[in-house]
SEFI-673017 format. One record per atom (N, C-alpha, C): residue number from 1; atom name; x, y, z. Coordinates in steps of 0.02 Angstrom, whole numbers, plus 50000, padded with zeros to 5 digits. Layout:
REM residues N
> NUM  CA  X  Y  Z
...
This chain:
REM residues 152
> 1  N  50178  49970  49146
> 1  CA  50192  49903  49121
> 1  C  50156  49852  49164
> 2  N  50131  49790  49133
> 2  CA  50094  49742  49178
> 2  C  50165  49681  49175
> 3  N  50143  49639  49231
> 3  CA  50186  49583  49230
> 3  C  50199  49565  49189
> 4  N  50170  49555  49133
> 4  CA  50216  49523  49062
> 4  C  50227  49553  49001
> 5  N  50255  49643  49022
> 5  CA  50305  49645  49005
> 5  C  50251  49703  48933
> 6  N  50172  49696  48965
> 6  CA  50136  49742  48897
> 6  C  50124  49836  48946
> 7  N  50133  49868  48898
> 7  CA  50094  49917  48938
> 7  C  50051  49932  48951
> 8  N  50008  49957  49017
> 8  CA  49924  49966  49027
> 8  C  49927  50024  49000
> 9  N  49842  50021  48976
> 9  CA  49814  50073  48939
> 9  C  49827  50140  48971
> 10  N  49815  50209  48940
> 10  CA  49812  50266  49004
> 10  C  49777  50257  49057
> 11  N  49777  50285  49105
> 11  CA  49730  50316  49172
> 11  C  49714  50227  49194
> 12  N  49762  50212  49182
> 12  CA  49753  50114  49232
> 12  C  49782  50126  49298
> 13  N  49813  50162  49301
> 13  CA  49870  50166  49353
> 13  C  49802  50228  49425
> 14  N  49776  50268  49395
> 14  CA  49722  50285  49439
> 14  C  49665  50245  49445
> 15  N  49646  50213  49401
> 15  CA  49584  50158  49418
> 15  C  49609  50102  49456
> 16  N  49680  50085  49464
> 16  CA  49701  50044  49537
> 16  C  49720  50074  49592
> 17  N  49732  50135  49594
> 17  CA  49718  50184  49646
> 17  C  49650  50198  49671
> 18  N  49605  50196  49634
> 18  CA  49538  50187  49634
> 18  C  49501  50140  49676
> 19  N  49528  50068  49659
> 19  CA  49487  50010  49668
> 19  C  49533  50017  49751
> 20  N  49604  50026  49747
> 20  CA  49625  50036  49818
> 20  C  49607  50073  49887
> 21  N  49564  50143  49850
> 21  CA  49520  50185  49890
> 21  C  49470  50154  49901
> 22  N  49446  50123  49869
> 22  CA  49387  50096  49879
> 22  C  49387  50019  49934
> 23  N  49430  49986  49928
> 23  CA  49447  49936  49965
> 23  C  49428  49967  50026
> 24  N  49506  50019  50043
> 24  CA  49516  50034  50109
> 24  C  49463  50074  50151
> 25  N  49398  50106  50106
> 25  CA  49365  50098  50130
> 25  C  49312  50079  50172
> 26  N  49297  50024  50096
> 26  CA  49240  49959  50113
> 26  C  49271  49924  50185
> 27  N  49351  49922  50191
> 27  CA  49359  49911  50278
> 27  C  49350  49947  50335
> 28  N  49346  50007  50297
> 28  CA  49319  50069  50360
> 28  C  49274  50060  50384
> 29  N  49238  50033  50352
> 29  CA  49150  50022  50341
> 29  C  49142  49956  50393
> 30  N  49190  49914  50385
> 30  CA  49182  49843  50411
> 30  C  49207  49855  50478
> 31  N  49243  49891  50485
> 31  CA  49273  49896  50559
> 31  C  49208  49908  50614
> 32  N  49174  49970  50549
> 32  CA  49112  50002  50610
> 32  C  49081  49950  50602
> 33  N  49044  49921  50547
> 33  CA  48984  49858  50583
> 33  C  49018  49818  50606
> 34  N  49070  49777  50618
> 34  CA  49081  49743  50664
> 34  C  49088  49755  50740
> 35  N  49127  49825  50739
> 35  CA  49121  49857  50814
> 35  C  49053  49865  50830
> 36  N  49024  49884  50802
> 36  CA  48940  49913  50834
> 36  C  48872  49822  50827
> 37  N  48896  49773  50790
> 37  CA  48857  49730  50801
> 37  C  48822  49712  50756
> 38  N  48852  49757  50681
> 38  CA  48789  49767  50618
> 38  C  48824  49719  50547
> 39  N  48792  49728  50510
> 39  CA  48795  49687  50436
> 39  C  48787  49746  50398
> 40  N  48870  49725  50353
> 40  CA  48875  49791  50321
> 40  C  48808  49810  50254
> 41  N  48755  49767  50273
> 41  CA  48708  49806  50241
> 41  C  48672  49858  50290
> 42  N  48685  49829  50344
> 42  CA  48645  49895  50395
> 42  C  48685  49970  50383
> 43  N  48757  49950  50369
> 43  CA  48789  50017  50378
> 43  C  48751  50073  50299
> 44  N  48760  49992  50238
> 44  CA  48750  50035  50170
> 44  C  48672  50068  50211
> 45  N  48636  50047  50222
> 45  CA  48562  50065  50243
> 45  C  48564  50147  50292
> 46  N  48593  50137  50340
> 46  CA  48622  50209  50354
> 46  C  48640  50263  50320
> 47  N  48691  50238  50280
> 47  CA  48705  50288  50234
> 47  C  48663  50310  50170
> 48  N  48615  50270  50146
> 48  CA  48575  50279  50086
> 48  C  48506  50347  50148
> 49  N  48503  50324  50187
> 49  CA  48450  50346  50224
> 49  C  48481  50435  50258
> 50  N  48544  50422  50280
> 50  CA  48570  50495  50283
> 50  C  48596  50532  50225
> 51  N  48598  50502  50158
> 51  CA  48614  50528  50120
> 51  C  48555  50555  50093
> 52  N  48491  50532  50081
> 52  CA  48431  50550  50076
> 52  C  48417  50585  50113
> 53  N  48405  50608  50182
> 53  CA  48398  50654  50225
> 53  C  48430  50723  50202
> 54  N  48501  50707  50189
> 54  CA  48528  50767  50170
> 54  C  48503  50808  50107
> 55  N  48471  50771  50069
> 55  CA  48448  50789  50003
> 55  C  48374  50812  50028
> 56  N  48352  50816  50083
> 56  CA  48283  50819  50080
> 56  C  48229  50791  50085
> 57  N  48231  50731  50056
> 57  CA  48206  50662  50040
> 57  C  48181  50611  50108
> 58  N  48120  50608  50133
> 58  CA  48099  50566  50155
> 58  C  48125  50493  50126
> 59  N  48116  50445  50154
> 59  CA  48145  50384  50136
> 59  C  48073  50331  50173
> 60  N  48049  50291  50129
> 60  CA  48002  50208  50165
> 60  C  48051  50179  50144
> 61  N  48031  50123  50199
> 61  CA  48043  50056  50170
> 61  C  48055  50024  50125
> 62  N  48025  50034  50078
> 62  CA  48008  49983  49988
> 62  C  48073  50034  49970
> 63  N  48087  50104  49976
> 63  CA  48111  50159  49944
> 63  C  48166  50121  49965
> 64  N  48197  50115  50016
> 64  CA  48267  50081  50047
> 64  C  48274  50026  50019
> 65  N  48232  49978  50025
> 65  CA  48252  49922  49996
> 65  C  48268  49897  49929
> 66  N  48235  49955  49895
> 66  CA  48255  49963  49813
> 66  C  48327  49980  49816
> 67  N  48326  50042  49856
> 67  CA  48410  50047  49841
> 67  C  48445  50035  49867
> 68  N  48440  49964  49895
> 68  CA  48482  49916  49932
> 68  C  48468  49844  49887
> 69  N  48424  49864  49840
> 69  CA  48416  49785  49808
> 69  C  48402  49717  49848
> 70  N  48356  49748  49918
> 70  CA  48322  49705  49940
> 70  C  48255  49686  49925
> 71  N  48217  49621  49940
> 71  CA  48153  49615  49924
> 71  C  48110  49636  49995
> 72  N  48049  49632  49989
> 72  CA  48018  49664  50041
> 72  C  48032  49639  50111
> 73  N  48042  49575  50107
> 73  CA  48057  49515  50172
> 73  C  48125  49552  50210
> 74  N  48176  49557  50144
> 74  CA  48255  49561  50162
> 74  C  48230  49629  50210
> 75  N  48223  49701  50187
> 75  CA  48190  49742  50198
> 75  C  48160  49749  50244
> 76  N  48092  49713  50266
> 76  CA  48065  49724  50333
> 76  C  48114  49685  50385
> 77  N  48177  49629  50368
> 77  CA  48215  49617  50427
> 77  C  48262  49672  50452
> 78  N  48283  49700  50376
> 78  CA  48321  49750  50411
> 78  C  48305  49823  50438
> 79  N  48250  49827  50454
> 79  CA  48220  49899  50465
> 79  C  48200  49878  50550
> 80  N  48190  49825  50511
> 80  CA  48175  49778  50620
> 80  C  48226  49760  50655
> 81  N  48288  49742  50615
> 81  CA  48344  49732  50651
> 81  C  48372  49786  50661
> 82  N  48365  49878  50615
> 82  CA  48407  49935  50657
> 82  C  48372  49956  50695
> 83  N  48300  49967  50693
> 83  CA  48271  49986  50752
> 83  C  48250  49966  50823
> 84  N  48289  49896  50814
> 84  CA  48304  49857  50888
> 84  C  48352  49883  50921
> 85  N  48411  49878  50860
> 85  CA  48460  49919  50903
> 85  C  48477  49998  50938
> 86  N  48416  50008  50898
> 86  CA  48408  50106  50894
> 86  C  48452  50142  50847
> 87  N  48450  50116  50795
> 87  CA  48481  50134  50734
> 87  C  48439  50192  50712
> 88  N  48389  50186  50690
> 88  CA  48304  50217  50667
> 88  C  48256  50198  50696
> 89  N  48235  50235  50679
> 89  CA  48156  50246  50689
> 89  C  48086  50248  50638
> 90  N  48033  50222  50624
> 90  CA  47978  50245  50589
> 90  C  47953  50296  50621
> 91  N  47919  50335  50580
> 91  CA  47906  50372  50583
> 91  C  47845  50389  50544
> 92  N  47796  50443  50544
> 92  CA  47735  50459  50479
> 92  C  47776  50520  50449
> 93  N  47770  50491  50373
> 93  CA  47788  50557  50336
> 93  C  47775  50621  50362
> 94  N  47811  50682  50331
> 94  CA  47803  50734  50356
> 94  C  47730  50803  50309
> 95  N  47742  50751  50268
> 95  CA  47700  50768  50174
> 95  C  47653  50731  50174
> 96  N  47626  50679  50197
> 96  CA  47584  50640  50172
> 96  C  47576  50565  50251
> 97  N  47548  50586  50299
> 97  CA  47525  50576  50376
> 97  C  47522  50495  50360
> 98  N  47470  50456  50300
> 98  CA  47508  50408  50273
> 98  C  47545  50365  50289
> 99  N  47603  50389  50262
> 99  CA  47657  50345  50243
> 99  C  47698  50348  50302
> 100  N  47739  50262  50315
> 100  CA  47775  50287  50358
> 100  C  47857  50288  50318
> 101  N  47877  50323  50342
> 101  CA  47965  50332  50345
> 101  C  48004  50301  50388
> 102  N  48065  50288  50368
> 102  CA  48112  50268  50425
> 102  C  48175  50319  50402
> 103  N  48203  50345  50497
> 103  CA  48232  50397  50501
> 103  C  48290  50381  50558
> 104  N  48350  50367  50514
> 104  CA  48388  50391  50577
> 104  C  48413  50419  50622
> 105  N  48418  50369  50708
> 105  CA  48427  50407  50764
> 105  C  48492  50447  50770
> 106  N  48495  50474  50832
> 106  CA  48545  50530  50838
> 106  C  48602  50504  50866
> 107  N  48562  50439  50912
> 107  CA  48642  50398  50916
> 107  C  48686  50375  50874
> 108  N  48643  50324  50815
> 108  CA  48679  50312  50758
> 108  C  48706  50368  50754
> 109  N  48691  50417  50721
> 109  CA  48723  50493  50704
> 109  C  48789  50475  50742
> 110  N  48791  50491  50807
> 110  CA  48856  50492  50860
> 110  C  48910  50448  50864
> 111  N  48873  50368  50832
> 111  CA  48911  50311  50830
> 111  C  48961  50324  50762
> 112  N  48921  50334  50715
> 112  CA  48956  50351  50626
> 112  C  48998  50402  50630
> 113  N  48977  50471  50673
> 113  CA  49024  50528  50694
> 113  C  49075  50507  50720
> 114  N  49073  50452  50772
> 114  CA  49144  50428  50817
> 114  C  49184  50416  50799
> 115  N  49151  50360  50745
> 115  CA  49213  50311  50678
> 115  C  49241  50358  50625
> 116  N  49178  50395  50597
> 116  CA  49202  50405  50540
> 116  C  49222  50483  50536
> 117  N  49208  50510  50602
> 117  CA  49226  50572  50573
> 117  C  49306  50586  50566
> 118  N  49350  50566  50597
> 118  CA  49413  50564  50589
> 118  C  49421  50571  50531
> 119  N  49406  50526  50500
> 119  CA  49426  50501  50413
> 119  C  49393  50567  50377
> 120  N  49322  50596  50384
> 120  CA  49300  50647  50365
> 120  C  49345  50709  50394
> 121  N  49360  50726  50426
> 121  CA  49418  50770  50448
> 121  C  49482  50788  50398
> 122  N  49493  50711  50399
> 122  CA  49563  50713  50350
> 122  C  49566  50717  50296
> 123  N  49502  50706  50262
> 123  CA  49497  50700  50185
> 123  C  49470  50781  50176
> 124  N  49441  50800  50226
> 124  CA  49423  50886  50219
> 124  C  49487  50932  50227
> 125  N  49505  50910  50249
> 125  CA  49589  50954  50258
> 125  C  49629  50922  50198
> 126  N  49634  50876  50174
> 126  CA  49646  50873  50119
> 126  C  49627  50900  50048
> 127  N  49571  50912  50035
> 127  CA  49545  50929  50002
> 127  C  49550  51026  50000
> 128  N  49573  51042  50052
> 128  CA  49593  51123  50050
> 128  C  49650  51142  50008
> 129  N  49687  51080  49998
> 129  CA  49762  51082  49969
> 129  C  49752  51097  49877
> 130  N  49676  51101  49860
> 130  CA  49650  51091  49799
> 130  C  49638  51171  49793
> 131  N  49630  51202  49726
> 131  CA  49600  51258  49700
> 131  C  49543  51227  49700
> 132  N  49484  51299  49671
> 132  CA  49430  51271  49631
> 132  C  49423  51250  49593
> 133  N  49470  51251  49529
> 133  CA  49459  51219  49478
> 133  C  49493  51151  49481
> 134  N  49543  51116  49523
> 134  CA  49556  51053  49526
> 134  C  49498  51028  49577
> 135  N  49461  51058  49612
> 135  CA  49396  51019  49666
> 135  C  49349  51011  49613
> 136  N  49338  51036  49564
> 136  CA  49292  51051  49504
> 136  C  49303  50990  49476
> 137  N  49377  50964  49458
> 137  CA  49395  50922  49411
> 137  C  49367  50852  49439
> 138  N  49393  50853  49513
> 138  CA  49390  50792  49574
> 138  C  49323  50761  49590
> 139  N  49271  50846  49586
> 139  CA  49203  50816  49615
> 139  C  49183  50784  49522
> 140  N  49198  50798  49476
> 140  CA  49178  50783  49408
> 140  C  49201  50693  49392
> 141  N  49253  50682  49394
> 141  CA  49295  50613  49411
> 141  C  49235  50562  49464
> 142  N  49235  50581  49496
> 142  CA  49225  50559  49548
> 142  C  49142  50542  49555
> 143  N  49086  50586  49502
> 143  CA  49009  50586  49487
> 143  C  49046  50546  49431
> 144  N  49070  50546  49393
> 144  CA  49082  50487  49320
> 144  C  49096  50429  49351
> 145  N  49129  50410  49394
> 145  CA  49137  50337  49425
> 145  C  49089  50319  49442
> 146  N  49048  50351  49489
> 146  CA  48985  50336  49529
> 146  C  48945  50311  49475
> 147  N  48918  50361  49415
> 147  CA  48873  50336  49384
> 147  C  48898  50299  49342
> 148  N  48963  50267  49306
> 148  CA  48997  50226  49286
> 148  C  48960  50129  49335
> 149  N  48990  50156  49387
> 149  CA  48963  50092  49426
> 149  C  48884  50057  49438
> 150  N  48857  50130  49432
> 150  CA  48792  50127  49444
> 150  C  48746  50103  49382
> 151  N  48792  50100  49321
> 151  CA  48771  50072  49254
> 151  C  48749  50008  49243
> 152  N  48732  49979  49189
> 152  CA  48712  49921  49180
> 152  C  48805  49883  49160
């Protein structure tokens, strides 16, 4: 039921559970760039860049800044402002001598491990409490939101 008295549609009651995960996140997130000195675009920038790593994926500049929806300016500040701090590094592709890449350092690594692994801990031990076929259901939910958001 909403405040006045209508009932919400189905599955409302998990999409504000939703937007609530997601909050308490986005403060997880804020805690670390504020502790470490950064703008939580440096943190999204981290994470697009280790998430790419994990996939394989070299990452430039222009490549980051697209999927950060920066322009080239925004972009070359922030690739100059993590690698002041020793966030990353450039680097020459590994495929093509070329191009350069930017790659994050191992401290970052240690700094994101400090904060965040706790939270990664708990949500992994959580997640044991699941069969396969409810982790099946969870990781499925959970790629439909993403690309839900990621929509026009």
């Amino acid at each position: 039921m909403t405040g006045a008295g209508r009932e919400e549609p189905a599955g409302m009651e998990t999409v504000h559970l939703l937007r609530a995960v997601v909050v308490e996140l986005g403060s997880h997130s804020a805690r670390f760039a504020r502790d470490n000195g950064m703008h939580p675009t440096d943190v999204r920038a981290l994470i697009a860049l280790l998430d790419a790593a994990r996939a394989g994926r070299e990452t430039t500049a222009g490549q980051l800044g697209a999927a950060l929806g920066l322009n080239s300016a925004g972009t070359t500040a922030l690739v100059d402002r993590l690698e002041r701090a020793g966030h990353v590094r450039r680097v020459r592709g590994a495929r093509d001598r070329r191009k350069v890449t930017v790659e994050v350092d191992e401290r970052a690594v240690a700094l994101g491990t400090a904060h965040f692994g706790p939270l990664i801990g708990r949500t992994v031990e959580l997640l044991r409490g699941y069969d396969e076929r409810e982790l099946a259901a969870i990781k499925s939910f959970l790629t439909g939101v993403r690309d839900a958001a990621a929509g026009p």
